[in-house]
C-alpha positions in Angstrom: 0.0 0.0 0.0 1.4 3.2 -0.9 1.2 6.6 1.4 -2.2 7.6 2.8 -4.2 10.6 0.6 -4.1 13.7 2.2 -6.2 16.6 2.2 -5.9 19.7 2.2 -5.0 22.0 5.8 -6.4 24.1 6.8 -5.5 28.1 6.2 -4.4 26.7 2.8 -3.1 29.6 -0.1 -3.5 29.3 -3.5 -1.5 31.6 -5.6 -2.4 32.4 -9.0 0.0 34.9 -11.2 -1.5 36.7 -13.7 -4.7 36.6 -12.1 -5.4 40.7 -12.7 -8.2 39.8 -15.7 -8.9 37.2 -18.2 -8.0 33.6 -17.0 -6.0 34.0 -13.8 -8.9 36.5 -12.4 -11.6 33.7 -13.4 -8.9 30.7 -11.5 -8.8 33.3 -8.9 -12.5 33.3 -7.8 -12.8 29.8 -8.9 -10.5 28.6 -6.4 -11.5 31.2 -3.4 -15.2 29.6 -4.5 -13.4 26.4 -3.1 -12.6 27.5 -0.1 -8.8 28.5 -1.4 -7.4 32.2 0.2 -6.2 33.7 -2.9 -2.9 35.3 -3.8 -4.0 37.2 -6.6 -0.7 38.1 -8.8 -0.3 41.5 -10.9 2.4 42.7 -12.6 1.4 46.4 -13.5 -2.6 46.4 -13.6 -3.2 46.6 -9.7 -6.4 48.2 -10.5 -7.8 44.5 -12.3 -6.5 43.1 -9.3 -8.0 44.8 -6.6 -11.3 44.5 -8.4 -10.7 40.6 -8.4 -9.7 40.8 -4.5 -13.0 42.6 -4.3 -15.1 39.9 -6.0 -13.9 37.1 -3.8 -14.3 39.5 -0.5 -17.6 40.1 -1.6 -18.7 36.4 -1.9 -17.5 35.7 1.5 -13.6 34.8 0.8 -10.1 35.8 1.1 -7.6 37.3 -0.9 -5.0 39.2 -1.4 -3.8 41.5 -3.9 0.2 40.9 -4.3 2.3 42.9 -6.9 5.5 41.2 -8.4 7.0 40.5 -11.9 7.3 36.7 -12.4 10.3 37.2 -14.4 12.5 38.6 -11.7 14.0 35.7 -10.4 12.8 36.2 -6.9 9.9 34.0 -5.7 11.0 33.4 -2.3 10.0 37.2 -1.6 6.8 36.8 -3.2 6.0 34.1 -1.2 7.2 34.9 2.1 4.7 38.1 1.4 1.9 36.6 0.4 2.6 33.5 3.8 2.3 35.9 6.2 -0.9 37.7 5.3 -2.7 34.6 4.5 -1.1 31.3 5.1 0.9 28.7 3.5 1.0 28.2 -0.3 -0.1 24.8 -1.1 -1.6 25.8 -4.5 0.2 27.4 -7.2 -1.4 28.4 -10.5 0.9 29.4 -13.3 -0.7 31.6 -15.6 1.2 34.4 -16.5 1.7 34.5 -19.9 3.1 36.6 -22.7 2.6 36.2 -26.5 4.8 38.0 -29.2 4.2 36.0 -32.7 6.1 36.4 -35.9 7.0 33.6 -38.4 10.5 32.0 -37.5 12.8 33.7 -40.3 11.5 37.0 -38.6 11.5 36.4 -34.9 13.7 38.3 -33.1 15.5 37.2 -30.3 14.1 39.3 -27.9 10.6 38.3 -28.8 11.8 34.9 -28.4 13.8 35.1 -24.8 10.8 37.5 -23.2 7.7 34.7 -24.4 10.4 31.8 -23.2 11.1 33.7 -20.1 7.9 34.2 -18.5 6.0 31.8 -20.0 8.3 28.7 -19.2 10.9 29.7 -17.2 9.2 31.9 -14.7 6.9 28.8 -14.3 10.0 26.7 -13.5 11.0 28.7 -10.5 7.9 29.4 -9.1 7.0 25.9 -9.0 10.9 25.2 -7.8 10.3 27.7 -4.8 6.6 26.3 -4.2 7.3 22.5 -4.1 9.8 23.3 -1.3 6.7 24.2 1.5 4.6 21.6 0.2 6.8 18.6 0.9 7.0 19.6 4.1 3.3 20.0 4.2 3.0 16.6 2.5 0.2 18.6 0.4 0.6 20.2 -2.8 -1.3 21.8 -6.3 1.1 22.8 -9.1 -1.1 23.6 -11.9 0.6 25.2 -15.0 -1.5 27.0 -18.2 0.0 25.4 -21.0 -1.9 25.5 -24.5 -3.0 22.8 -27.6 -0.3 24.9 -29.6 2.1 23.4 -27.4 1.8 19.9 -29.0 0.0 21.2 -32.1 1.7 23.2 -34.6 0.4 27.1 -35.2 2.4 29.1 -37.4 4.0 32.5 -36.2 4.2 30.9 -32.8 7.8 29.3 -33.0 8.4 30.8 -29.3 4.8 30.3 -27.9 4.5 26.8 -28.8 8.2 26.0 -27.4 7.3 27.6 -23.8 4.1 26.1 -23.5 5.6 22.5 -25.3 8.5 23.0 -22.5 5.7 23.8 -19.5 4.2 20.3 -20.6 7.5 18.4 -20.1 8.2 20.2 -17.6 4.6 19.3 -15.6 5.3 15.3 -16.3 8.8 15.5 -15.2 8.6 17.5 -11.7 5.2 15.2 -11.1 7.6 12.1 -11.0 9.5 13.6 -8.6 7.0 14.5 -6.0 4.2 12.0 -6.5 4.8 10.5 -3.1 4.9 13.3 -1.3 1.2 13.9 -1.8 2.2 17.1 -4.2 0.5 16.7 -7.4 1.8 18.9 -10.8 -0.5 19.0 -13.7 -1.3 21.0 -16.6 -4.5 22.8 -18.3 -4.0 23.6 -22.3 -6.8 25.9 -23.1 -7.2 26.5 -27.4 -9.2 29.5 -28.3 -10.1 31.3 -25.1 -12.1 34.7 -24.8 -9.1 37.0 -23.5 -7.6 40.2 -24.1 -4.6 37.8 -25.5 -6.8 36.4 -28.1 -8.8 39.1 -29.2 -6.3 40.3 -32.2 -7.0 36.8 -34.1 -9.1 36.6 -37.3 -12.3 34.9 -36.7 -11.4 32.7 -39.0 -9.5 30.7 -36.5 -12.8 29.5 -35.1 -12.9 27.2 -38.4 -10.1 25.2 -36.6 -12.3 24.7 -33.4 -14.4 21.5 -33.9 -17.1 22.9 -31.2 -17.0 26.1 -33.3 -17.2 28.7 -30.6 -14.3 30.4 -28.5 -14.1 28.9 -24.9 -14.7 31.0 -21.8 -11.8 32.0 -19.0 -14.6 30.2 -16.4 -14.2 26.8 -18.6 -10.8 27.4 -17.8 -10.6 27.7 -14.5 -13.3 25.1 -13.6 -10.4 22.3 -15.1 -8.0 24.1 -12.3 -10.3 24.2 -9.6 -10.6 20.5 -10.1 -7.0 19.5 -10.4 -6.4 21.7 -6.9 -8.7 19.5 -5.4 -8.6 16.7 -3.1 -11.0 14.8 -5.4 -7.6 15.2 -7.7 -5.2 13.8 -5.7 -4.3 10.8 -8.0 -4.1 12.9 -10.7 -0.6 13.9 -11.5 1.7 14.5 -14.6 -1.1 14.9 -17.0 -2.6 17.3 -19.0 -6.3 18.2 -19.4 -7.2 19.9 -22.5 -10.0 22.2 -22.6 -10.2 23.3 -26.5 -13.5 22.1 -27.9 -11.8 19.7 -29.6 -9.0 21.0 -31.4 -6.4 18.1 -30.1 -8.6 15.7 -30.8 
């Protein structure tokens, strides 16, 4: 028999970056809906974030609004913030995400190293900083937002598709190594989602989505509220698709 399934203690955190609008804010409430407190993550709109603080205030949770650039290279400061205001962060949610397309022979490298940067390597120290407390807690949600262009080829996205490609490794490979310490690492790859990030495309996109309609940033975040919870505890190293069909 292997190790007991734990649940999840009380004065649990989840922290979500990115969560001023679109996705993260819809994870954000989804999760305080759950009984999560909420780290809600903003880089420079702390107006967005405040407002999403607000929300989950308003329907009886907790949550804080807490400023810092995922890039930096300094999690631990983020964390220790964000531990003593609300409590332990045994969820992590890594959203944050930048686009910057052009077609390969064009790229340039800073369009490539920025979209790498936060969208994969930011990811890989935040979870790096977050598996540390949940070992000890012998409790832990990593969930990271890839996307179907990670394994499915979209032209102009060279950089895009590598980061969130690399996020999927990434998920399987840290999910081996903490399996038995009741810490759990999945990923959620959303297609064509209703976002400020997406609303630049041409409709005609939609012609690649069998269920023919843009997804919605709450279809999103119900996949992540159920891969942060207990009900998901065997669940680890995958990743759930939520693209009306387009990996099919």
């Amino acid at each position: 028999m292997g190790d007991l399934v734990s649940t999840r203690p009380e004065h649990a955190t989840a922290l979500v970056t990115g969560a001023s609008k679109g996705i993260g804010a819809a994870i954000a409430r989804a999760l305080a809906d759950d009984g999560w407190a909420v780290g809600v993550n903003y880089r420079s709109d702390e107006a967005g974030a405040r407002r999403v603080v607000e929300a989950i205030e308003s329907a009886g949770g907790r949550a804080l609004a807490i400023h810092g650039d995922v890039t930096n290279g300094a999690p631990a400061e983020l964390f220790a913030r964000l531990e003593s205001e609300l409590g332990p962060v045994l969820a992590l949610v890594n959203n944050a995400g930048v686009r910057a397309d052009g077609l390969a022979i064009q790229l340039e490298d800073d369009d490539w190293g920025r979209v790498i940067d936060t969208n994969l390597t930011a990811a890989f120290r935040m979870t790096r900083q977050a598996i540390k407390g949940m070992i000890r807690a012998r409790f832990g949600r990593v969930v990271n937002l890839a996307s179907v262009v990670g394994p499915r080829a979209n032209a102009g996205q060279a950089n895009y598709a590598a980061a969130k490609a690399g996020l999927i490794g990434m998920t399987k490979t840290v999910a081996t190594e903490v399996a038995r310490r009741g810490v759990t690492v999945n990923a959620v790859a959303p297609g064509f989602i209703e976002t400020d990030m997406t609303a630049d495309l041409p409709d005609t996109v939609m012609q690649a989505v069998p269920a023919r309609r843009a997804g919605t940033p709450e279809e999103v975040a119900a996949a992540v509220r159920f891969l942060a919870s207990d009900a998901a505890g065997y669940v680890t190293g995958t990743t759930l698709f939520v693209d009306g069909g387009m990996s099919a």
